[in-house]
C-alpha positions, 0 to 999 in steps of 0.5 A: 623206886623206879620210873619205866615206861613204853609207848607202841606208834605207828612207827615202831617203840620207845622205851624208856627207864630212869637208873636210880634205885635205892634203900633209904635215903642214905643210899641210892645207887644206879642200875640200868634197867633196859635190857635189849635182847637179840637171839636172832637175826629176825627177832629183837626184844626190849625188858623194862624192869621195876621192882626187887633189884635182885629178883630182875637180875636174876630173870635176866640171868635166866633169860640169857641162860636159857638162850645160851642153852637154846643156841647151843642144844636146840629149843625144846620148849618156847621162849625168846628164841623160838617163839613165834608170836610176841605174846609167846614171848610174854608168857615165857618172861612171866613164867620166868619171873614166877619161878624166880618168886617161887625159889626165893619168896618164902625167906624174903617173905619172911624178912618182910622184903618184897620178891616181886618184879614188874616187866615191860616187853617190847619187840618184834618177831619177823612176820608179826607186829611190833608190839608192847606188853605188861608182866605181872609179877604174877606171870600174867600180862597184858597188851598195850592199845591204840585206844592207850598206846603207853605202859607204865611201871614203878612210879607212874603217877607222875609221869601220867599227865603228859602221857595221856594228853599227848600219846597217840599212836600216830606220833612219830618215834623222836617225838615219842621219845621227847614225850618218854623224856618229859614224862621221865623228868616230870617224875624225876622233879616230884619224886626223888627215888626217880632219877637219871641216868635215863635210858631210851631205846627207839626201835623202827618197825620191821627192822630187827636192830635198834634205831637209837639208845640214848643214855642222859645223864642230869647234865646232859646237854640234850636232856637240860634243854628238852627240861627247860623248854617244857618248864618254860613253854608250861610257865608260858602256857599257864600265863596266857590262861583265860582270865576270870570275869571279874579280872577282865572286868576289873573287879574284885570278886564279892566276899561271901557271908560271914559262916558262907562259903562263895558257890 
């Protein structure tokens, strides 16, 4: 399985990916799954795949097939190096991982394996907002939010809590990055197809480069801290919850009736 995730501030991305993939318990192995992308000077984008291992790879490989074929030809028709706007961008990944379905779908279909393959799309075009999208493996996408300014994809539910108690677009991008972290090793504890190395790509708006890329792996200085503190600072929280009337009282709540639950 896979954990991806993205967050759009004010300042600019986060983007985020646990390495783990696996097919049974008796075999896991690692891949990143954080593709960065500069075609040119004025333009950068950020792929988060999740889903079939061999059909992400192949849409990377066609991506970049189709940038060497652009930069060497001329563009004939938009993709990452011509698009003007970021949702361009978008369209062009989705078509490009439908034709990929398309080709090999029907004999995986038939061996009962899944083809499909989810995509986060992050970046920034000159002249345009920075800005974070959702593929379909379908092809269509959506757009993420200041109302909910974080996508998910693969194994999201764990992850979910601290993301929508704590994203806002407001915060700043190493704050957005410590909650990208947690959001990863809170899936990581729960679930074991999830795992680290995790990967973060911190991209400052209106720069075209990337800030930082971290990689952390489970012993990671950075990455056991940030783990220990949040567990501590939670145990701590958890202990200092208001107490229930009868404990403050000093009394026992009062035993319901035999065949009776108490309100």
């Amino acid at each position: 399985m896979t954990y991806c995730l993205g967050l759009a501030l004010d300042e600019g991305l986060v983007m985020a990916a646990d390495s783990r993939t696996n097919a049974g318990i008796d075999y896991v192995t690692t891949f990143s799954k954080l593709h960065v992308f500069q075609p040119a000077p004025d333009r950068l984008f950020i792929l988060l795949s999740a889903g079939n291992l061999a059909t992400t790879q192949e849409v990377m490989n066609r991506i970049r097939r189709d940038l060497d074929r652009a930069q060497g030809q001329g563009a004939q028709e938009s993709g990452l190096l011509t698009a003007d706007y970021l949702f361009e961008a978008a369209d062009y990944v989705g078509r490009v991982s439908l034709g990929v379905q398309r080709d090999h779908g029907p004999a995986l279909s038939q061996s009962g394996v899944s083809v499909g393959t989810t995509l986060i799309l992050g970046g920034q075009i000159a002249g345009q907002p920075h800005g974070l999208y959702l593929i379909y493996p379908q092809g269509n996408y959506f757009s993420a939010s200041p109302e909910t300014p974080y996508l998910q994809i693969g194994e999201n539910k764990y992850g979910k809590p601290a993301l929508d108690r704590i994203a806002k677009p407001g915060l700043s991008l190493e704050d957005g990055a410590r909650l990208c972290v947690v959001s990863l090793d809170a899936t990581s504890r729960s679930n074991v197809t999830v795992g680290p190395p995790f990967e973060v790509a911190i991209y400052a708006k209106d720069t075209q480069t990337l800030t930082h890329r971290l990689k952390l792996t489970a012993d990671h200085p950075a990455l056991r801290a940030l783990s220990t503190s949040w567990n501590q600072g939670i145990r701590t929280v958890f202990d200092g919850l208001p107490r229930f009337d009868w404990e403050s009282m000093g009394e026992q709540p009062e035993p319901a009736p035999a065949g009776q639950s108490l309100p």
